[in-house]
N, C-alpha and C positions, 0 to 999 in steps of 0.2 A: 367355769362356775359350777358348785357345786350342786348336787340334782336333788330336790328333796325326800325324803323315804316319809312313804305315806304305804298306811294299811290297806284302805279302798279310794281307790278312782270310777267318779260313775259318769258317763257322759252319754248324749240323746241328740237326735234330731242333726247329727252334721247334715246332710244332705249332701252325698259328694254327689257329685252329677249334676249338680244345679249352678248356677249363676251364684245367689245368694250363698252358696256357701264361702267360710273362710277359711279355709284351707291349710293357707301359712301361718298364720295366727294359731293354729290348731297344732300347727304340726311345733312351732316355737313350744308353747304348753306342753305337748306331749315329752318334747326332749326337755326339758325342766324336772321331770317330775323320775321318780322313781317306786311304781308303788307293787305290792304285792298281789293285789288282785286289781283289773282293770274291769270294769263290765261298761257296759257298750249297749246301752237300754234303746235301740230303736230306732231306725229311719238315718241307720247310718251314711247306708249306702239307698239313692235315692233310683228304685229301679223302677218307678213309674216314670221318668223322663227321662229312662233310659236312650228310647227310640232318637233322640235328636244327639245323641253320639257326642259330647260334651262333657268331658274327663279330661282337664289338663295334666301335663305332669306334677304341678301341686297335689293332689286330688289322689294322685297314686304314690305321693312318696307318704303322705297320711297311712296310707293299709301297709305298703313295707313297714313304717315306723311301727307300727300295730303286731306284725306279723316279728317284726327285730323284739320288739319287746318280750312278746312270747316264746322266742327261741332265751334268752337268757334268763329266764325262772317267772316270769310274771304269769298270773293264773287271767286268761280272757275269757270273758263270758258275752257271748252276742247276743242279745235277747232281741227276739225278733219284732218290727213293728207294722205298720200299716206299709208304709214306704217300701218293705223291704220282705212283706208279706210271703213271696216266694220261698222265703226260705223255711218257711214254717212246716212242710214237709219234709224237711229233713232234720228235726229237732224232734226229741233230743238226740245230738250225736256230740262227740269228741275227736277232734283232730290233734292228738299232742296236747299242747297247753290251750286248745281255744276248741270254746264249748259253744255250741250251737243250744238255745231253748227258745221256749216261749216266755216263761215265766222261772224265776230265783228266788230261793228260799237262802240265807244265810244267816249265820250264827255270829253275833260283835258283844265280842265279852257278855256271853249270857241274855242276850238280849235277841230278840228275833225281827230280823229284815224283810218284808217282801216285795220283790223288786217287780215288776214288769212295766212293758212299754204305756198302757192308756188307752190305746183305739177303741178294746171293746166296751168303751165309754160312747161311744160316738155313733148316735144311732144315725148322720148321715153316712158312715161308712158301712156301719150295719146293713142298711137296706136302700140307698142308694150310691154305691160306689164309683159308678159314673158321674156322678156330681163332685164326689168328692175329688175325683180325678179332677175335671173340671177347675175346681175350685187352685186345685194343689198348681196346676198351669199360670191360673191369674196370680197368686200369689207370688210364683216364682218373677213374674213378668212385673210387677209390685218391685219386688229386690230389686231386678235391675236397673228400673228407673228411679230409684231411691238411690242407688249406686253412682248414678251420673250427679244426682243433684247434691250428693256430699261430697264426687271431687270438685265441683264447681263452690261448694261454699267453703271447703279446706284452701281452695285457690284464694276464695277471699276472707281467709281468715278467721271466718266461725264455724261453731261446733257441729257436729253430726248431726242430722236431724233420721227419726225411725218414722217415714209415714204405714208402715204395716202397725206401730205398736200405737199412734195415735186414733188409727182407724180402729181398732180393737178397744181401746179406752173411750172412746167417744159413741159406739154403740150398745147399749142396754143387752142386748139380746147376748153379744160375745161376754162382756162381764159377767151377767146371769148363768151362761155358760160355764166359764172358768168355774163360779164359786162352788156350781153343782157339780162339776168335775171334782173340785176338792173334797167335797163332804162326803161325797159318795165312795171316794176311793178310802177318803179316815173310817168311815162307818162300817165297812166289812172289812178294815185293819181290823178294828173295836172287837168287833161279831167276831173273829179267827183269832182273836189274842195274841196281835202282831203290833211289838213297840213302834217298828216305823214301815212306813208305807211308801215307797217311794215311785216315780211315776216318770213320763216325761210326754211326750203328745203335744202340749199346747204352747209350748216356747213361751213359758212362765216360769224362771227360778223362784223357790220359794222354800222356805223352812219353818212349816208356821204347828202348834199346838193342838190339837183338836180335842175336844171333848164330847161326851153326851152321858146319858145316864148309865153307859152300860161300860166306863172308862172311858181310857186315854190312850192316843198314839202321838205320832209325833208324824208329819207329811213334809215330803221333801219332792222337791223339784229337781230336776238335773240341766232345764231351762235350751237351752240350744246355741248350735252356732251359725246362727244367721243372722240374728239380731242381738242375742244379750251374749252373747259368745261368753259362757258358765260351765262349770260342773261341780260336781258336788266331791269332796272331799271326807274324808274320815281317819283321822287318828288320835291316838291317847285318851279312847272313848269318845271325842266330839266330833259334830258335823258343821263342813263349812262348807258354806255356797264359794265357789272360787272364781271373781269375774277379771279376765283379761285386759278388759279396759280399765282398772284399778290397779293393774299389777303392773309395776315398772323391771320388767323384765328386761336382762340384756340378751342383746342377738344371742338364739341359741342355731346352732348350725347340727345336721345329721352326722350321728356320728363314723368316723373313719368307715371302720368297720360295714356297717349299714352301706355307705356310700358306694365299696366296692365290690356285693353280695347283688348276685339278679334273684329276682320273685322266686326262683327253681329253686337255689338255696338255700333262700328264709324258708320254704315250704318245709322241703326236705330239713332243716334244725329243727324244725316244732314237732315233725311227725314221726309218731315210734314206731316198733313194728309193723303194728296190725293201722291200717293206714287209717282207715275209717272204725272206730268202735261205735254201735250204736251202744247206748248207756239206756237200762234201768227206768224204773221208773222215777219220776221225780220225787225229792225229799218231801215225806209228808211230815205233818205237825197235826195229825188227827184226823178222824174221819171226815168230819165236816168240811173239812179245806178238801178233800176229792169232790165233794162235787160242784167246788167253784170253778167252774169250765168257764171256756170263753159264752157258752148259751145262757150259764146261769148267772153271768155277771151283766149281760146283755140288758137279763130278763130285770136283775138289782137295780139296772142303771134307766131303767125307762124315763126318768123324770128328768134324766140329765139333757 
C-alpha cells in the first residue's frame, strides 16, 4: 500500500518503556506515512520508569523505524519533555538527520510554528518532582489495569472503555487544569506573534482557535499514545489531528530493508562526519522570544 507524503508529522507522549504504551499501533502509523519533517515533541521515550527494565521488542522496532526514517532523508526533531528530561543536556545537538532540542521554531508557508513539549506548565513538576514521579507510577498502573478490563470486554463483545480519560473528565480540578494549560500556552503564542502553538503534556488532542485582545493563534495538541493514540499532521497548508482508531489501516509490516539492518547501521546511515555537532544557538524571532526560558515561562504559567 501506498505511504502518504506528508510535510510535518508531530507526535508526544509514546511512553516506550511503559505498560500503557502502544507500540504496534505506533509503529503500523509510522510505516504508513511518509513525511518530510517528523518531530517527536516529548516523553517519547519514558525514562522515569526506566529502572523496572520493560522494553519489549515492539518498543524498540518504534526507535529503529525512527532512526530508518531518518537514514532515508526524513528531518527528526526530538524535543525534549519531562519523561525524558535527561536529555535536555545535551540539546541543542545534531546527530545527522535527528536533532536534539528543547524547544522548535519552524517556518509553514510563511506562517510561524512554535513547538515544545508543556511541562514547564506544570508547577507540580516544577517544584515537586517527586510527586510527580509518583503520580507518573499510579498512572502507568491505571493503563494496565484498564488494559485487562478491555481484553475481558473485547471477549464479550463491547467497546473499549478509557478509565484514565473518565477519571480526568469527571474531576473539576484536571479540567480547570487542561483549560489553563491551553490559554496559557495561546497567550504567550499572542505576546511572541506565533500563528500556531503546539504543545503536547497532557494526553489531550486538540486543534482549537484562541483569541484575546492582543490577536490570534491557532493551539494544537499532538494528544498521545496511550489513550487517544493521535498526531498531528500537516500538508497543503492545513492541520489534521490524525486518530488511529478512526483509520482503517491495512497491516503495515517493517520494511525489508529495516528488518535486515541492526541499530549499528541505522546509526551509522544517519550519521556524518563529525559524529556529534553541537549547533548554535536556537532560531530567534526577536528579542523578546530570548528571554522566554523555561524560568520565565514557569514564572507566566503560575495560575496554571
Amino acid at each position: 500500500m501506498k505511504k502518504r507524503k506528508l510535510e510535518l508529522v508531530i507526535i508526544s507522549d509514546v511512553h516506550l518503556g511503559t505498560y500503557g504504551c502502544h507500540a504496534e499501533e505506533l509503529l503500523a502509523y509510522l510505516n504508513s506515512i511518509q513525511p518530510k519533517k517528523l518531530v517527536l515533541n516529548g516523553d517519547i521515550i519514558d525514562i522515569w520508569q526506566f529502572k523496572k527494565r520493560y522494553f519489549p521488542p515492539s518498543h524498540l522496532k518504534v526507535l529503529r523505524k525512527i532512526i530508518g526514517m531518518a537514514s532515508k532523508g526524513t528531518e527528526v526533531h526530538y524535543i525534549t519533555g519531562n519523561h525524558d528530561e535527561m536529555l535536555r543536556k545535551f540539546a541543542p545537538a545534531t546527530m545527522g538527520q535527528v536533532h536534539i532540542a528543547n524547544k522548535l521554531v519552524l517556518g509553514l508557508d510563511g506562517k510561524k510554528a512554535w513547538i515544545f513539549h508543556g511541562d514547564v506548565f506544570d508547577v507540580s513538576i516544577q517544584n515537586a518532582k517527586w510527586l510527580a514521579k509518583l503520580g507518573a507510577y499510579g498512572y502507568d498502573f491505571l493503563i494496565l489495569i484498564n488494559r485487562w478490563m478491555n481484553w475481558c470486554l473485547l471477549k464479550m463483545g463491547r467497546e473499549r472503555y478509557s478509565l484514565s480519560k473518565r477519571i480526568k473528565n469527571s474531576v473539576k480540578g484536571a479540567v480547570k487544569y487542561i483549560h489553563n494549560f491551553e490559554r496559557t500556552a495561546a497567550d504567550l503564542a499572542i505576546e511572541n506573534h506565533f500563528d500556531y502553538v503546539i504543545c503536547g503534556h497532557i494526553h489531550q488532542p486538540k486543534k482549537e482557535i484562541h483569541t484575546n485582545r492582543f490577536g490570534k493563534t491557532i493551539y494544537l495538541n499532538s494528544g498521545d499514545w496511550v489513550e487517544n493514540l493521535t498526531a498531528l499532521e500537516y500538508s497543503f497548508k492545513r492541520w489534521r489531528i490524525y486518530h488511529y482508531n478512526h483509520d482503517k489501516l491495512s497491516p503495515f509490516f517493517a520494511d525489508e530493508e529495516l528488518k535486515e539492518m541492526d541499530m549499528n547501521e541505522l546509526i551509522a546511515s544517519i550519521t556524518s562526519k563529525k559524529e556529534l555537532e553541537v549547533e548554535g544557538e536556537f532560531p530567534k524571532f526577536g528579542e523578546d522570544l530570548n528571554t522566554l526560558d523555561q524560568e520565565g515561562l514557569s514564572q507566566d504559567a503560575d495560575g496554571v
